[in-house]
N, C-alpha and C positions, 0 to 999 in steps of 0.2 A: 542439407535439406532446407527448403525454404523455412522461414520464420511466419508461424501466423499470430493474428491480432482476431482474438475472437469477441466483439462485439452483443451480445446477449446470450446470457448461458445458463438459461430455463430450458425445460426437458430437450427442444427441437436445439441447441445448441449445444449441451452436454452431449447426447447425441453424435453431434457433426464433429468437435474433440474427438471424442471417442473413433469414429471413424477413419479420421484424420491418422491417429496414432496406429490403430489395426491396417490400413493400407499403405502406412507409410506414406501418405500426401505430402504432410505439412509436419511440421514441428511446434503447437499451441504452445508460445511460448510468455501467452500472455490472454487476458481478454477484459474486456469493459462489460461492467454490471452497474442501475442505479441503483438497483434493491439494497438498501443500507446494511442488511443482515447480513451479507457477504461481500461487500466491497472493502477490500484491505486485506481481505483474507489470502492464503496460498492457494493457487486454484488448484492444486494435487486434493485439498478437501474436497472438493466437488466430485473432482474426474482423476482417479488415482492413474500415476503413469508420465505426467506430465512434466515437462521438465524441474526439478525443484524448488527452483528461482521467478516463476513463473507465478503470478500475482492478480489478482480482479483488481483493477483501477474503479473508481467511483464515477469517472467520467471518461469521454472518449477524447479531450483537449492533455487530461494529463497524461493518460497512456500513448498520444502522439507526443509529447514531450519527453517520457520517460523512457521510449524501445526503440528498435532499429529495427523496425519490421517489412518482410518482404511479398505480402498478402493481408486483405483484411477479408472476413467471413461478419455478416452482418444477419445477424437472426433476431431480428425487432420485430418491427412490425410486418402488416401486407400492400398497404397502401405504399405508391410512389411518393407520393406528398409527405408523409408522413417519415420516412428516412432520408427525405432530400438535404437536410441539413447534414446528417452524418454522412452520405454520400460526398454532399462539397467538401468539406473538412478532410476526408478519406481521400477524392482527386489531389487537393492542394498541396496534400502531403507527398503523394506520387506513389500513391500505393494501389494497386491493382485492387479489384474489388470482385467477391462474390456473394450472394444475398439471396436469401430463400423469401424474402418481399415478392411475394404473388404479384402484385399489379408490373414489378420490377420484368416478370417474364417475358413482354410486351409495352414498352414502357411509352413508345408513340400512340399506344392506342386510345388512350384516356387522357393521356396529359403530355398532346403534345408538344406546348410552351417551352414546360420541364424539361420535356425530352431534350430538344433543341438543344437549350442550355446546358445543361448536364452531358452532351455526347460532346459539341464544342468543347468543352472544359476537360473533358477527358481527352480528346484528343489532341489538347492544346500540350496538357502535362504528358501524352505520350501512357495513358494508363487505361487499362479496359476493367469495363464495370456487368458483370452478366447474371442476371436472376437466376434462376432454378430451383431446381424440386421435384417430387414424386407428379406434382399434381397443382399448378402447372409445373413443365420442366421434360414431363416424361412419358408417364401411362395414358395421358389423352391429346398431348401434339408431337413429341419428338418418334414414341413408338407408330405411330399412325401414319406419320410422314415416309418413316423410314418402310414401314410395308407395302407402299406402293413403287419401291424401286423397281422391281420386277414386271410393275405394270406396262403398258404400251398403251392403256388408255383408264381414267378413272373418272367414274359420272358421280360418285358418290361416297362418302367417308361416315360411317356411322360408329360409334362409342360410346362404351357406358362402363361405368365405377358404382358397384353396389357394394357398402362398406356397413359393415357391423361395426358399431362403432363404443360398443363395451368393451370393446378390444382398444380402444384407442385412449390420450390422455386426456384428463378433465376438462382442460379451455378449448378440444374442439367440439365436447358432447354442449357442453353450456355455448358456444359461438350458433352452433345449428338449432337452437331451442329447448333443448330438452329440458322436460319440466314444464316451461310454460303451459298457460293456455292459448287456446287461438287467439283472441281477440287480443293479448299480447304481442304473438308470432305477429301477427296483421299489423300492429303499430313500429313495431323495431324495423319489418320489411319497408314500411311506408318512409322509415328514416335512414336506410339503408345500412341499418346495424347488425343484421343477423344474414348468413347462409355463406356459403363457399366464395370466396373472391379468387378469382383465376381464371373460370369456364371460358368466359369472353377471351384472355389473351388464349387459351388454349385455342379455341375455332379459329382466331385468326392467325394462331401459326403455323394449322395445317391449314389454309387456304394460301398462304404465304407460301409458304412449304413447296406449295404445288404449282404455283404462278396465277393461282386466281386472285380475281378481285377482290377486296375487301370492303365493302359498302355496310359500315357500322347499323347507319339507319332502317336497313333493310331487314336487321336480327330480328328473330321472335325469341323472347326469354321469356321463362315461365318460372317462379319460387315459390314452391306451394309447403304448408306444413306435413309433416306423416303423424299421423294421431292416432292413439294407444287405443288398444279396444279390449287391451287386457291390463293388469299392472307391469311394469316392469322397472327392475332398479340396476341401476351401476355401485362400481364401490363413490359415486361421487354425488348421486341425483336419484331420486323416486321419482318417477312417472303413475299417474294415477288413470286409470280409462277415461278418454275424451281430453287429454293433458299431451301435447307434442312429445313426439319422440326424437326426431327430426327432419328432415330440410331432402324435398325432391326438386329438381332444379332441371331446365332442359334449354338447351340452345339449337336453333336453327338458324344458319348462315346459307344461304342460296347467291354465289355469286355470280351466277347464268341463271337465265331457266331450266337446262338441262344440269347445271353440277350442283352438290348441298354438302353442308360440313352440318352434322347433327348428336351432339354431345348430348348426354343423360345423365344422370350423379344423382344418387340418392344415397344418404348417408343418415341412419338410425339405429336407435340404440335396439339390439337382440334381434337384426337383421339376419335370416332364415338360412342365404345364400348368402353367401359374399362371392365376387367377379371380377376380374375387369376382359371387358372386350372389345377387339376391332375388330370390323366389318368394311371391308371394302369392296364396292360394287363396281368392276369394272373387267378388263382385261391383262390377266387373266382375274377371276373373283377372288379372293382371300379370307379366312378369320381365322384369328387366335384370342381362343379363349383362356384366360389364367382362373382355374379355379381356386381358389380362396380368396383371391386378392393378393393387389403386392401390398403389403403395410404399411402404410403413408409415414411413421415415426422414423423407424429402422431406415426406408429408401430414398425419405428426405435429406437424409443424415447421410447414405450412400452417394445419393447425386450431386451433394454438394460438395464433400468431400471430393472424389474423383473426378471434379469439373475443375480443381485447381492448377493442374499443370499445364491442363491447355490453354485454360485464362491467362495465365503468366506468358506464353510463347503468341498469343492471337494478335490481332492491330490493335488499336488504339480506339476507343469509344465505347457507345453503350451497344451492345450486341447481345444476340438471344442462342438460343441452346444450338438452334441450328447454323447460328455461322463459326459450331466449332466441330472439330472432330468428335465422334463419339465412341471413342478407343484411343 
């Protein structure tokens, strides 16, 4: 069984272990952590099951040094800029790469310099590098793509993600606001520190998907807070009335006048309903609805896990969820 090199293992990477070991993907036979309080440690304390010999390195130079690994799994950060160093260090090594970095899902679309450089280098060393996730990765561009197989004609692709998000873990309720006040929400948004980072590569990998255009400049975004009109607490935050719950967010992509890709995600804490839905307007028309929601923690953890084997078999570069199989 392949050998993996698990790169950050806070919640969303214990997790993707764990998955790893339940579906039999990989064999975590190792992973890089800075957090001082468990670097050096066995990583069976973390995530019982794992091989015995199996260790947190403190950096990701010495666990390239120290293992003979056949995959890396990178759960850092969301930004491309921001894991481009571990990325380099991961090609040069000649190790295939999978990474739940959001901006990673789409990675020409924001920085496409990096891109450049980074898919070169990958396919220089012969090693493929592919982002994913629930969200981006899955519930708002690879299921939406895949529902217009059927079609013979589609004018329009509509989705939305309504998350309770009491239900979910502490650094996505504090990343979407919760707590704040508005005129906080308003200063983080203005610096681009706060709400979902993905929507964008989502809209443009069902436009992708489909062979439309992709005309960035043409998006309408919208990030607006959702504010309490009652109290409401998590086990991690109070919310007080007139105090953010969280983060409504909406894309529209029109890359004709006649076709539109239009995403919605609202994610707040002691949200009513929870959903996700595709809506497709075309021929023939389509929607599925998932009541409850699929759980962004759990099918983060599923999509990255089970994207490993076809990573390892795919070509060489940086690729997105849909230039692989999805079985």
């Amino acid at each position: 069984m392949l050998k993996s090199l698990h790169i950050g293992v806070s919640t969303i990477g214990q997790e993707v272990i764990k998955a790893c070991l339940s579906r039999h993907t990989a064999t975590p036979a190792g992973a890089v952590d800075i957090n001082p309080d468990i670097a050096g440690k066995p990583l069976g304390e973390l995530v019982p099951g794992v091989p015995e010999e199996a260790v947190i390195y403190g950096a990701l130079d010495q666990a390239l040094e120290a293992g003979d690994w056949d995959v890396a799994v990178l759960c850092t950060a969301s930004s491309l800029l921001a894991v481009r160093s571990d990325l380099e260090k991961l090609i040069a090594h000649g190790l295939d790469v999978v990474s739940t970095a959001e901006e990673l899902a789409y990675p020409e679309l924001q920085h496409p310099a990096a891109y450049a450089e980074l898919n070169a280098a990958a396919c220089e060393a012969g090693v493929t590098v592919v982002g994913t996730g629930v969200n981006p990765g899955f519930v708002l561009d690879l299921l939406p793509v895949l529902m217009t197989r059927p079609c013979v004609e589609v004018k329009h692709v509509r989705c939305a993600r309504i998350v309770n998000t009491l239900r979910r873990r502490k650094q996505l309720q504090l990343k979407l606001g919760a707590g704040l006040e508005v005129e906080e929400f308003a200063a983080r948004k203005a610096e681009g520190k706060i709400g979902h980072v993905g929507l964008l590569e989502s809209a443009a990998l069902i436009a992708r998907g489909l062979g439309w255009p992709i005309a960035t400049e043409k998006i309408e975004h919208s990030l607006k807070p959702v504010v309490a009109e009652a109290p409401v607490a998590s086990e991690y935050v109070s919310v007080a009335p007139g105090q953010v719950l969280g983060a409504e967010e909406k894309i529209k992509l029109c890359p004709t006048p006649d076709t539109s890709v239009e995403l919605h995600l609202r994610m707040r804490l002691g949200e009513p309903q929870e959903y996700d839905e595709v809506r497709i307007e075309g021929v023939p028309p389509l929607l599925v609805r998932i009541e409850g929601g699929i759980h962004g923690d759990s099918a983060t953890a599923g999509c990255t896990a089970n994207i490993i084997a076809p990573t390892k078999k795919a070509p060489a570069g940086l690729l997105t969820v849909l230039d692989l199989p999805v079985a």
